[in-house]
Backbone as numpy.savetxt, mean C-alpha at the origin, in Angstrom:
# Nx Ny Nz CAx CAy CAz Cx Cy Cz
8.18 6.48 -27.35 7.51 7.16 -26.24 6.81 8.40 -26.75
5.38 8.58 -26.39 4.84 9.79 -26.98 5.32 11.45 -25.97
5.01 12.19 -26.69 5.81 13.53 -26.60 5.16 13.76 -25.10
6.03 14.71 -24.10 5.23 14.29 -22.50 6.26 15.56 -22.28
5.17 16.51 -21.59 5.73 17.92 -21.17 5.74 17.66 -20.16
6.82 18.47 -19.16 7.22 18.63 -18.06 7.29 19.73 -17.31
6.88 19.72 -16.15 6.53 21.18 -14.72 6.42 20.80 -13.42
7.45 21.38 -12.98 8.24 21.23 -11.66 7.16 21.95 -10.88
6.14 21.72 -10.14 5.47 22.38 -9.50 5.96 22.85 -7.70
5.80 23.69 -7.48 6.77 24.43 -6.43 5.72 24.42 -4.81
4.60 24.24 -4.86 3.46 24.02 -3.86 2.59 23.22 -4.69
1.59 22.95 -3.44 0.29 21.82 -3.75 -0.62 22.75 -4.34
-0.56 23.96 -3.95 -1.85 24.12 -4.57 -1.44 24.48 -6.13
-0.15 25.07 -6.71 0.23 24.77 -8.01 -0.01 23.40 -8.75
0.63 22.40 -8.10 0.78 21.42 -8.49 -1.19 20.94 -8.64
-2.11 21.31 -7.90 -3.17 20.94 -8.18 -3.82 21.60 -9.08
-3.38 23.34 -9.42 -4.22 23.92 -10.83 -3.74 23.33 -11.56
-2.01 22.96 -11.88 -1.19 22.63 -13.43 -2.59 20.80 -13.73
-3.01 20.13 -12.70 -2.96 19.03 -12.79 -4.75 19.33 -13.59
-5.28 19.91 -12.88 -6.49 20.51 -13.55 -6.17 20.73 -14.87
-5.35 21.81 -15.09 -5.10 22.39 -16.41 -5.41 21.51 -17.35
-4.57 20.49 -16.87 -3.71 19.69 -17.98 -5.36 18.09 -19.03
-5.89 17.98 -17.29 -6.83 17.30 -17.48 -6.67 16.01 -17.60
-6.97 14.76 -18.34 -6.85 13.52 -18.26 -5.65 13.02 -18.22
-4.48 13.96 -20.01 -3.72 13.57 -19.53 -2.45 14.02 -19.03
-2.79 14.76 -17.52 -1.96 15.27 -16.67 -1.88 14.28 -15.75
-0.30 13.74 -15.29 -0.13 13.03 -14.22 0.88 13.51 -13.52
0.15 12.97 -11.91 2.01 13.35 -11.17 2.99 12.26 -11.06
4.26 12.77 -11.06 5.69 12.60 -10.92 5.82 12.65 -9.88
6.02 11.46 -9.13 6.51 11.18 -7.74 7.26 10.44 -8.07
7.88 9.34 -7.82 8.72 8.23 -8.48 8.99 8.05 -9.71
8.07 7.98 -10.33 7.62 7.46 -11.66 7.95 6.42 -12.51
8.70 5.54 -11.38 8.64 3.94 -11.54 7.69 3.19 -12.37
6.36 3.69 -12.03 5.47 2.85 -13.00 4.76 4.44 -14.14
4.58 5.22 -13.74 4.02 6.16 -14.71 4.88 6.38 -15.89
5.91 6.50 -16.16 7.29 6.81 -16.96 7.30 5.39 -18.19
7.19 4.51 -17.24 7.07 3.06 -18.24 5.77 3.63 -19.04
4.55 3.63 -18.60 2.86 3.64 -19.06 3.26 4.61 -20.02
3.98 5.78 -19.88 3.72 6.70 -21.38 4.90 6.19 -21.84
5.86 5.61 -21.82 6.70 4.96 -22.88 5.62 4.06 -23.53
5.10 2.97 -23.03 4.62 2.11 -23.78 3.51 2.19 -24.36
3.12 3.48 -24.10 1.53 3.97 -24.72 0.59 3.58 -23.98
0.52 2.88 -22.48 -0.41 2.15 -22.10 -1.22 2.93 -21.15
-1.04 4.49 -20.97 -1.60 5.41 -20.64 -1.69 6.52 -21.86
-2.37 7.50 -22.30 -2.36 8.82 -23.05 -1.59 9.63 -22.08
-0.11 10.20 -21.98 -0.17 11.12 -20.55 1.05 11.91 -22.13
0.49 13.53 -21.71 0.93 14.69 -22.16 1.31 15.47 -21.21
1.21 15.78 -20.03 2.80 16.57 -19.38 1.91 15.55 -17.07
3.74 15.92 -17.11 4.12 15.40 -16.22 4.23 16.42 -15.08
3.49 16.70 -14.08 3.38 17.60 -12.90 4.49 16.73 -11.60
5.95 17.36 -11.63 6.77 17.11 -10.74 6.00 17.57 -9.33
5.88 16.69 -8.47 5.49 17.23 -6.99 7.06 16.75 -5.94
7.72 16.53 -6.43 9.40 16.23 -5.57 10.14 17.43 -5.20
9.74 18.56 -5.35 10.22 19.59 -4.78 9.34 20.48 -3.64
7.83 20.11 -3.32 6.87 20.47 -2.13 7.28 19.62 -1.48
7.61 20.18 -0.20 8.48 19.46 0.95 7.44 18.55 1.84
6.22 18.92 1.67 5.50 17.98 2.60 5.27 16.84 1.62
5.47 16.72 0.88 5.50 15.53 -0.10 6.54 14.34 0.13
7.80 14.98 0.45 8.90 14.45 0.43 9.57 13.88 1.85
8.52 14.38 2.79 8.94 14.43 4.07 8.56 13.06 4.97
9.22 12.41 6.18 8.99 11.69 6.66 9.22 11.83 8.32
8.05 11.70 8.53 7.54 12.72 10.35 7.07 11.91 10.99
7.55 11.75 12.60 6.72 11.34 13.17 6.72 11.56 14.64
4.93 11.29 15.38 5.17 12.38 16.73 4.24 10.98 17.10
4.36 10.89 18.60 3.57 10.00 19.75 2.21 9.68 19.09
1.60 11.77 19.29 0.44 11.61 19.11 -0.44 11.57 18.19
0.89 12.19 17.14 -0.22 12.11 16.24 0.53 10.67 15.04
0.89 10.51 15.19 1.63 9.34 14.64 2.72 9.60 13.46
2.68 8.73 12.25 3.79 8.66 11.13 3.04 9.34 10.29
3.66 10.08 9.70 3.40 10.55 8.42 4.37 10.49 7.37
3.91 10.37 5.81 5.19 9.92 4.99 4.39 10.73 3.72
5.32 10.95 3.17 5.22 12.00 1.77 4.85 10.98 0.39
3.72 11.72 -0.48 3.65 10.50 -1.23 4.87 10.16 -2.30
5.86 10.87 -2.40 6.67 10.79 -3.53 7.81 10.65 -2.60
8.15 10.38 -1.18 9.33 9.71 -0.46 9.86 9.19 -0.96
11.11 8.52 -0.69 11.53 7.26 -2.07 11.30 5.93 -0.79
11.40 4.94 -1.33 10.76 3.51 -0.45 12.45 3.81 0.30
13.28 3.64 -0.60 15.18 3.42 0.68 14.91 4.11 2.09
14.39 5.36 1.93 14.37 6.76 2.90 13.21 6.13 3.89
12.06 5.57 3.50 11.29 4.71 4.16 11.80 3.78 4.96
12.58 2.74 4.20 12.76 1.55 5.17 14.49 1.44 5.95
14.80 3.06 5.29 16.18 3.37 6.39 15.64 4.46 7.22
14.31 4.80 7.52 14.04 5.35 8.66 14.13 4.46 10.14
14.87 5.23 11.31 15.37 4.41 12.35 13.50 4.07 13.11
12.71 5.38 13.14 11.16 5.15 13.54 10.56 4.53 12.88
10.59 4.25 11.35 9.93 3.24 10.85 10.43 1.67 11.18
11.60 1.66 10.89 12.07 0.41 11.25 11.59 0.03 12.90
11.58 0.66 14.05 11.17 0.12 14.96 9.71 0.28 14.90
8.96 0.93 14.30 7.64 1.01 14.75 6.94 0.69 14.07
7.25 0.48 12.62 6.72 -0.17 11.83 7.01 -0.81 10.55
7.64 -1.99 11.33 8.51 -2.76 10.02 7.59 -3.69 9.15
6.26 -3.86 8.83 5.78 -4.13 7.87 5.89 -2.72 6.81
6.41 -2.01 7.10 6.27 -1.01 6.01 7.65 -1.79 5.81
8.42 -1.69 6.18 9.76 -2.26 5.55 9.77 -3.41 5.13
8.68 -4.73 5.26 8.46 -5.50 4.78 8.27 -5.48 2.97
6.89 -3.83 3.16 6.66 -4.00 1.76 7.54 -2.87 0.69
8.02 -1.98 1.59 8.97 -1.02 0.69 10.58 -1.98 0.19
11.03 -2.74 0.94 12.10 -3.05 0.42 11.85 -4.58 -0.63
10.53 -4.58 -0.98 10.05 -5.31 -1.70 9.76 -5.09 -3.26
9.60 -3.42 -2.96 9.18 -2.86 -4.36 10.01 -2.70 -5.25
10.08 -3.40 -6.78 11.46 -3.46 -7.36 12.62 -3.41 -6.77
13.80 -3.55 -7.65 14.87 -3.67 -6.91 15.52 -2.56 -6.06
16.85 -2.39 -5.69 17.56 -1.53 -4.42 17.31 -0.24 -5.76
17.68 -0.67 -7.14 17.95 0.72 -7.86 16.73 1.68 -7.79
15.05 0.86 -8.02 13.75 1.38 -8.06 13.89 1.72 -6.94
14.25 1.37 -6.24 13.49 2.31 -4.59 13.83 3.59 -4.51
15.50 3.19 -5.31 15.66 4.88 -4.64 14.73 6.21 -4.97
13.90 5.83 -6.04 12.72 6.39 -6.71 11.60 6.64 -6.45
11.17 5.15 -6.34 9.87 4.63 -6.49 9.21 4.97 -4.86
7.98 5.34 -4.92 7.18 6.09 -3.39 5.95 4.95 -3.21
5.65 5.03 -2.05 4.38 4.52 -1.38 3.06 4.75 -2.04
3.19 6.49 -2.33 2.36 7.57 -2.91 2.31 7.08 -4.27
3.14 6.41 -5.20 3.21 6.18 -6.40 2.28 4.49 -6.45
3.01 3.44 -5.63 2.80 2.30 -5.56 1.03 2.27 -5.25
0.60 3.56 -4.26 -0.56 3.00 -3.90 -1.56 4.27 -5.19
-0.83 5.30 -6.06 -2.02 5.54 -6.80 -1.77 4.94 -8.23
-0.70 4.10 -8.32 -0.68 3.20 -9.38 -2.73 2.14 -9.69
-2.40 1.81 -7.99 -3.90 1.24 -7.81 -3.68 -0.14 -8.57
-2.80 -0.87 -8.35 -2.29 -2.22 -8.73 -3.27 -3.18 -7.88
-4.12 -4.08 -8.41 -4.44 -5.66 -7.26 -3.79 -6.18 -6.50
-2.23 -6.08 -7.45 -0.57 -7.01 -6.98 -0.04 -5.95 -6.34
-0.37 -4.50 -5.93 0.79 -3.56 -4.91 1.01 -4.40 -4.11
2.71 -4.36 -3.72 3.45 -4.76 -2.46 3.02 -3.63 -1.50
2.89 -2.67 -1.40 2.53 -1.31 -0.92 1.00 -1.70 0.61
-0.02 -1.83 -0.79 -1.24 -1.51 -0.05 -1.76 -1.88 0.47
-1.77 -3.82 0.71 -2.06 -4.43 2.31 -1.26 -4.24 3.33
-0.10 -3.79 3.67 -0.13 -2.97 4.72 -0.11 -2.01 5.00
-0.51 -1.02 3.99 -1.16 -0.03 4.51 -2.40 -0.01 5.13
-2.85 -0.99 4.68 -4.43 -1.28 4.99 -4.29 -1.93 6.19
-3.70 -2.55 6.56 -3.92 -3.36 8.10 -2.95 -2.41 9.15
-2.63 -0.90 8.71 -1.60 -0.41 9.55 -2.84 0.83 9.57
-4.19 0.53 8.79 -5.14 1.47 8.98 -4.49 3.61 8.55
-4.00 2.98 7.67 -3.71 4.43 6.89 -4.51 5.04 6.07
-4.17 6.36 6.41 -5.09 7.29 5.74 -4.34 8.27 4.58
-4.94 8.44 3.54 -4.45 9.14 2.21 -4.93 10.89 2.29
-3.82 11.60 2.31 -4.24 12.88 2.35 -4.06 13.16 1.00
-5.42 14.03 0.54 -6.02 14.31 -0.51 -6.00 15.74 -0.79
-5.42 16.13 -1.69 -5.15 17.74 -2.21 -5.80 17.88 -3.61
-6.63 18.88 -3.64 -7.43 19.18 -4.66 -8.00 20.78 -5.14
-8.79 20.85 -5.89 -9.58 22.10 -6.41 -10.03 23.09 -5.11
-10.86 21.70 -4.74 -11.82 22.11 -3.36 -11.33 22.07 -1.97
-9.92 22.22 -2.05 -9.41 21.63 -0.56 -8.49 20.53 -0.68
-8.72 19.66 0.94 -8.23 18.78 1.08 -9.36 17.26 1.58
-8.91 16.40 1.71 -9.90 14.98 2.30 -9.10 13.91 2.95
-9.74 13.37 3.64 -8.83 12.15 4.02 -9.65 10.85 3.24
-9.10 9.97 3.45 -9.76 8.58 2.46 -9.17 7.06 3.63
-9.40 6.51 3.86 -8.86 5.41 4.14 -8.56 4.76 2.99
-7.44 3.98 3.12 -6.56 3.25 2.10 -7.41 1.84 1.63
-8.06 1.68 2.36 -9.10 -0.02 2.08 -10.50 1.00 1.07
-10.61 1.84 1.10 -11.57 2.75 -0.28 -10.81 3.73 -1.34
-9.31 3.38 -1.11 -9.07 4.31 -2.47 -8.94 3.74 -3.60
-8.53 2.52 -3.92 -8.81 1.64 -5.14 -10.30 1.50 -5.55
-10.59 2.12 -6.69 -12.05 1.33 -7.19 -11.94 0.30 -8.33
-10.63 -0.02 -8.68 -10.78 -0.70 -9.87 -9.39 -1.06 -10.12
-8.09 -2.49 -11.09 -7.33 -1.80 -11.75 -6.89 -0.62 -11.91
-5.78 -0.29 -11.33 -5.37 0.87 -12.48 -6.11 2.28 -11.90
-7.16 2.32 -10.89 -8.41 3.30 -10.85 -8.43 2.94 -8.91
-8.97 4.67 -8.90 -9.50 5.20 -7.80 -9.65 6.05 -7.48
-9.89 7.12 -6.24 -10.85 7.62 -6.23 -10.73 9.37 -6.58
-9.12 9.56 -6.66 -8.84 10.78 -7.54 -9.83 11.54 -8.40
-9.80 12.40 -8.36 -10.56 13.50 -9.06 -9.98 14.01 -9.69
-10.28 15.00 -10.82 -9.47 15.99 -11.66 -8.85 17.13 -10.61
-8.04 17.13 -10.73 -6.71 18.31 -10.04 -6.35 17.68 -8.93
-6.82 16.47 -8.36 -6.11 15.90 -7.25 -5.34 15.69 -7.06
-4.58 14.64 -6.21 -3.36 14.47 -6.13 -3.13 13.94 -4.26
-2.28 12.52 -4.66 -2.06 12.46 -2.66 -0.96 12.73 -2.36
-1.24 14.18 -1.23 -0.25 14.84 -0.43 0.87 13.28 0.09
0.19 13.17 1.15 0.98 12.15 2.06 0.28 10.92 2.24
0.89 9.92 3.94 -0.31 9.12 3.94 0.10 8.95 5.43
-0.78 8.72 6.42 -0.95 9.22 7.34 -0.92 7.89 8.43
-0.38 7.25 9.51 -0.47 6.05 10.07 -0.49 6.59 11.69
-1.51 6.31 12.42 -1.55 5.92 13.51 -0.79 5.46 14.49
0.05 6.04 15.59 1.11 5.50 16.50 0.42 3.73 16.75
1.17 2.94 16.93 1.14 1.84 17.09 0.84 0.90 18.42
-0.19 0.57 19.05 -0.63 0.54 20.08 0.08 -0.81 20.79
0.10 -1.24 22.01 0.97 -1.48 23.19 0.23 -3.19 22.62
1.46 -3.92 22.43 0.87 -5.14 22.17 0.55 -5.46 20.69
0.84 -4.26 19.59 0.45 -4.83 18.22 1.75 -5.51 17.78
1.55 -5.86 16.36 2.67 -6.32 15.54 1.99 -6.46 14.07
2.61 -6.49 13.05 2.00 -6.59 11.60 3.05 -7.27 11.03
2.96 -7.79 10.23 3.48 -8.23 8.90 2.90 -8.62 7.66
3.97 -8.13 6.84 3.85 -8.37 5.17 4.43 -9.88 4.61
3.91 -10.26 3.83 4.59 -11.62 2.94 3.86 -11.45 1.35
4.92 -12.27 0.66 4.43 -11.80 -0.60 4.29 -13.69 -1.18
4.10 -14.07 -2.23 4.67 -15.08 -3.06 5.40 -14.63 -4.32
6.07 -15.22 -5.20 6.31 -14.97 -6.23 7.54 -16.26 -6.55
7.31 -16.92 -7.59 8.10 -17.81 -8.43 8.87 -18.17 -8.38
9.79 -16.76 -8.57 11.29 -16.57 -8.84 11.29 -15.61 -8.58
13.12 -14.82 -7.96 13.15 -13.60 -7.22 13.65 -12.80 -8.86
13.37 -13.06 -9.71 13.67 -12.42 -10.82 11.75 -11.87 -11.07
11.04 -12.48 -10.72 9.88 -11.65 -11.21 9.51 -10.94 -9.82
9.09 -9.75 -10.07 8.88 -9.07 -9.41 7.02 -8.75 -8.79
6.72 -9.24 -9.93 4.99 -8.78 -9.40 4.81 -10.20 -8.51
3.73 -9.91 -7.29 3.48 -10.97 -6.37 2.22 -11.69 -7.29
2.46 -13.17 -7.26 1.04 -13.85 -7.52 0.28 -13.40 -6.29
0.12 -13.75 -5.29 -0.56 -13.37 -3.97 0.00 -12.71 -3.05
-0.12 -11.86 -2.13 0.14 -11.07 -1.01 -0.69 -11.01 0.08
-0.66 -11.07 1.41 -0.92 -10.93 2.61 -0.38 -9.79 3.77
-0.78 -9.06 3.96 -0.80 -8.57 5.17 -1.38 -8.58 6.87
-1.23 -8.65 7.97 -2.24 -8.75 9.09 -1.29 -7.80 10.04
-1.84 -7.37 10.93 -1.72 -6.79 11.83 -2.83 -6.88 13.48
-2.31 -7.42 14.35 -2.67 -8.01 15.66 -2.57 -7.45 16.82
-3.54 -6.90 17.90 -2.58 -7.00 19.08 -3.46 -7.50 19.79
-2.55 -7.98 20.68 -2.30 -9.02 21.92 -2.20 -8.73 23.21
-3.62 -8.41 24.12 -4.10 -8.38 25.57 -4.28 -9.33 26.41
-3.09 -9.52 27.21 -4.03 -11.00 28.28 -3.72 -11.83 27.44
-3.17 -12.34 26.86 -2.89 -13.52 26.14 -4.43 -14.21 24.97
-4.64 -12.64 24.81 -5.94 -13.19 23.76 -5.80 -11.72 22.80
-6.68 -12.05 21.55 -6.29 -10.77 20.22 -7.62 -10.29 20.24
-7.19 -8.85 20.99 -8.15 -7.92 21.20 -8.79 -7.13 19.94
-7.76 -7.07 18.79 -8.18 -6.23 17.54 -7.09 -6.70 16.39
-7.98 -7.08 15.38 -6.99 -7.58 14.45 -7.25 -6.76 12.98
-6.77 -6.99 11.93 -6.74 -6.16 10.56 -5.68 -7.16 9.65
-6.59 -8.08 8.56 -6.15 -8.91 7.27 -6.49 -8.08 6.12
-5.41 -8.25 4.86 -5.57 -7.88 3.81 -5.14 -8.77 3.28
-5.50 -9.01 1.71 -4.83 -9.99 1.30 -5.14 -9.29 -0.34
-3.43 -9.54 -1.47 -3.90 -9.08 -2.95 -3.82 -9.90 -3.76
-3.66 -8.95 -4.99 -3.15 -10.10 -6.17 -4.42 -10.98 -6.25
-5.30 -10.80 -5.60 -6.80 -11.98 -5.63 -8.05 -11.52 -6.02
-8.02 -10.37 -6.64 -9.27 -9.27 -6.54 -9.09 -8.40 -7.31
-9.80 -7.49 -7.70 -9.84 -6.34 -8.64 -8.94 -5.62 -7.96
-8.95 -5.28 -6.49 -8.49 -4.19 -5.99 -8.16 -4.99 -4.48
-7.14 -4.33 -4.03 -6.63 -5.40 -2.81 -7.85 -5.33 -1.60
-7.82 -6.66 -0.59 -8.98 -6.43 0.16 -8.71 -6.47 1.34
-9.56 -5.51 2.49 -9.25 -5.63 3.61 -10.51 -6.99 3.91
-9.98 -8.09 4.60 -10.78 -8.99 4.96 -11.23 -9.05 6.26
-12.46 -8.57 6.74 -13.32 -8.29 7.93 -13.57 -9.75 8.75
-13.87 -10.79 7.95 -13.79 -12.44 8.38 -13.00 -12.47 8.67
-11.85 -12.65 8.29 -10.99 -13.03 8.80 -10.15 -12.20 10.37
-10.51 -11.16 10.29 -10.05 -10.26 11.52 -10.82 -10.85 12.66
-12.30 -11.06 12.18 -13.28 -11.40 13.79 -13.04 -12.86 13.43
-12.28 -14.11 12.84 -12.53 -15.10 13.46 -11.16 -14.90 14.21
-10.28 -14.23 14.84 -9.73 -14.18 15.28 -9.52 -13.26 16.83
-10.80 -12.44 16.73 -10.50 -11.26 17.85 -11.72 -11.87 19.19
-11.26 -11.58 20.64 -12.01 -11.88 21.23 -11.58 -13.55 21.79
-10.17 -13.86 21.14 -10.44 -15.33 21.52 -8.68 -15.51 21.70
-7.67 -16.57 22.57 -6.79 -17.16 22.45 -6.10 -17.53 20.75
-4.84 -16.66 20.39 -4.31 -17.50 19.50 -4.22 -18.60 19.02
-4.57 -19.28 18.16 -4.28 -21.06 18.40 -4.88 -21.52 16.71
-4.23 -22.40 16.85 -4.25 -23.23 15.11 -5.91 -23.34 14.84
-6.32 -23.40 15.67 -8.24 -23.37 15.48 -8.21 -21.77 14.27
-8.22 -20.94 15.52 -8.65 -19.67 15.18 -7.89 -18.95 14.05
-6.65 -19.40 13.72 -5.82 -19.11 12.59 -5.90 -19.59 11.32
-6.93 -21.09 11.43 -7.37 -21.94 10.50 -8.17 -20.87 9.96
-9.43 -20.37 10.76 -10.82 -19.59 10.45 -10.17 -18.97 9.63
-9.33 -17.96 10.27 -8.95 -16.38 9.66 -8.58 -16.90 8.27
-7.29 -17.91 8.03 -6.90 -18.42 6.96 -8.03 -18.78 5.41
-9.36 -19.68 6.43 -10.35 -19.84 5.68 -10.99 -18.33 5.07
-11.55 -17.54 5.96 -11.79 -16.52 5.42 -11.45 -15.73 4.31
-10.03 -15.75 4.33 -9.21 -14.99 3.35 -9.57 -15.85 2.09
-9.59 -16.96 2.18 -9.36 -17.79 1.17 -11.15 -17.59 0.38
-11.94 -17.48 0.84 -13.63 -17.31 0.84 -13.62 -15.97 0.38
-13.15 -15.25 0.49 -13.05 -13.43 -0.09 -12.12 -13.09 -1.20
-11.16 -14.31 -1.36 -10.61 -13.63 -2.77 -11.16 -14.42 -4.23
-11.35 -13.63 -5.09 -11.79 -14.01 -6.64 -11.17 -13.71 -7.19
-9.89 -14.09 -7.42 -9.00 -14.24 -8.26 -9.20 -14.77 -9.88
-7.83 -14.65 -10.73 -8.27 -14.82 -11.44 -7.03 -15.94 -12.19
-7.06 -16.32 -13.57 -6.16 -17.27 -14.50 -5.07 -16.06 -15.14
-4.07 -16.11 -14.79 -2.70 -15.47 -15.90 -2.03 -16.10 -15.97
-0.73 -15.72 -16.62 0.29 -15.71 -16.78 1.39 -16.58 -15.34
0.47 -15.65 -14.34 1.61 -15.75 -13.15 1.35 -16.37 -11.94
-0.48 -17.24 -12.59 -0.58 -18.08 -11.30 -2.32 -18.55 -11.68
-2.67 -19.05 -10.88 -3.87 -19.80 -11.11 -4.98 -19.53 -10.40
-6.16 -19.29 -10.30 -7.55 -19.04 -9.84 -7.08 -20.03 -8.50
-6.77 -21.55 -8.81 -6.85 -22.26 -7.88 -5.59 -22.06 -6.62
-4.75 -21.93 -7.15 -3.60 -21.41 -6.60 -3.01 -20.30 -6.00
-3.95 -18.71 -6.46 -4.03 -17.71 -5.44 -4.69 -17.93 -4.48
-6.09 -18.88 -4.35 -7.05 -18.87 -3.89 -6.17 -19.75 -2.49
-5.57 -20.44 -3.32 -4.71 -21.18 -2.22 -3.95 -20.60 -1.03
-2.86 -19.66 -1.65 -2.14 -18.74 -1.41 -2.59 -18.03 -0.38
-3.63 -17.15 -0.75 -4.71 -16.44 0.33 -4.47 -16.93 1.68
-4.77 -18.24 1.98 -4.58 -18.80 2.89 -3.67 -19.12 3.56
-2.78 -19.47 2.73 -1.45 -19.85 3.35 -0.90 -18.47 3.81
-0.55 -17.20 3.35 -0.29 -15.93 3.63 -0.42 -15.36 4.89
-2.37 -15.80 4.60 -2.80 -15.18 5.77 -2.40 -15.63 7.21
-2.13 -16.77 6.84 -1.68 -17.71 7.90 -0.46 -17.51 8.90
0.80 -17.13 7.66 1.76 -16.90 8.19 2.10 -15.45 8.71
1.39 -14.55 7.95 1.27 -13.16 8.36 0.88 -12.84 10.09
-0.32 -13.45 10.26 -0.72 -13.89 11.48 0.34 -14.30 12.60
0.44 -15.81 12.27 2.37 -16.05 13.33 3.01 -14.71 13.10
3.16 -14.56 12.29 4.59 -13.84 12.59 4.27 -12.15 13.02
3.25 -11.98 12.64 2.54 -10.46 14.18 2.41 -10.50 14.70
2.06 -11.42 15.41 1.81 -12.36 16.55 3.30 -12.18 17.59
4.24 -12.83 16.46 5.42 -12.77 17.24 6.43 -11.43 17.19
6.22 -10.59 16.68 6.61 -9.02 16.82 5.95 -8.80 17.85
4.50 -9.07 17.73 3.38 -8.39 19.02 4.19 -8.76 20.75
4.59 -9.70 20.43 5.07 -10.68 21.84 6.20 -9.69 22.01
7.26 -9.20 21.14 8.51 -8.97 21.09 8.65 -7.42 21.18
């Protein structure tokens, strides 16, 4: 492991000069589930480590009517999906937090980490994306908000700046009639990265889907919110027709690729099938 200094930063706006200071390779310490591995294995350059686990709005998990959930980016996922308000209000987050490595990683590993890892395969970031979350952004110049379907630009990459850093991430109270869910694939429960992932989130007026939100990963450079697939579904009765579309859609928007852990033809597959079931089963929270 190369040599990696360490600083407990005590506020954001510390934690955003040290991160400046430091320059490329300055990273933050939120979990560090996946950052901790990358400078063991050399697969990042990182020379000191900016702790943000002691700024309390980091760590914190809030939530009000109006203004909705808020969650700290360095939370640990356990504290997430043993929240009693998350669990009722929004258990696709508990779908994808108690997904992320095992019971030992969670107690660690953050939302904030999973989603500036900037993975294709995050368990994390299609539902964040169909739960329409927003990334609070701490920097040089202030602060920003970002929606979560534009903070990935790449692998590995997004839209961070030098001295940045994401405060929290920000979710919307949950409107009368929604429901979401997460599903993942994967092999064997011994591997942990998803070949494909799905998220959707639905709600349900009058017995027809007034507003919908698909993501689907693991199929793309960077996970995708799928816009087809939301409108072949909104505006119309639930039904194997309209779930087909959405399904098709997903499947038409991902470009996947050949590894190790699955097949061009076979995510592409996946896509679909995901989207499919993600759908039922928001559907049936939405009802419930």
């Amino acid at each position: 492991m190369q040599a990696v200094k360490y600083v407990r930063a005590a506020s954001v706006d510390e934690a955003s000069r040290l991160l400046q200071e430091g320059g490329e390779g300055a990273r933050v310490l939120a979990g560090g589930t996946d950052v901790i591995v990358q400078a063991r294995e050399r697969t990042r350059e990182i020379d000191l480590f900016v702790d943000i686990k002691q700024i309390a709005e980091t760590m914190s998990i809030a939530y009000d009517a109006a203004d909705g959930l808020s969650i700290g980016a360095a939370a640990p996922c356990h504290e997430i999906y043993g929240n009693e308000t998350v669990r009722e209000l929004y258990p696709s987050l508990v779908d994808s937090t108690s997904l992320i490595g095992g019971t030992a990683i969670q107690g660690r590993a953050s939302l904030g980490g999973n989603l500036c890892n900037s993975s294709p395969a995050a368990d994390g970031i299609p539902t964040l994306i169909v739960l329409e979350a927003t990334v609070e952004i701490a920097g040089p110049n202030g602060r920003r908000s970002v929606a979560v379907e534009d903070f990935c630009t790449a692998p590995g990459r997004n839209v961070l700046e030098s001295g940045e850093f994401v405060v929290s991430l920000k979710f919307p109270t949950p409107a009368a009639g929604s429901g979401a869910r997460f599903l993942r694939f994967i092999p064997r429960n011994e591997m942990d990265i998803a070949v494909t992932n799905a998220a959707t989130q639905v709600r349900i007026e009058n017995g027809s889907v007034s507003w919908a939100r698909v993501s689907i990963g693991a199929v793309a450079p960077i996970p995708l919110l799928v816009a087809d697939a939301a409108a072949a579904l909104v505006g119309q009765p639930l039904s194997d027709e309209t779930i087909a579309a959405a399904a098709a859609a997903s499947r038409a928007a991902a470009s996947p690729i050949d590894d190790m852990r699955g097949s061009i033809r076979q995510r592409r597959h996946l896509a679909g099938v995901l989207t499919e079931r993600t759908i039922r089963q928001a559907a049936e929270r939405a009802a419930a």
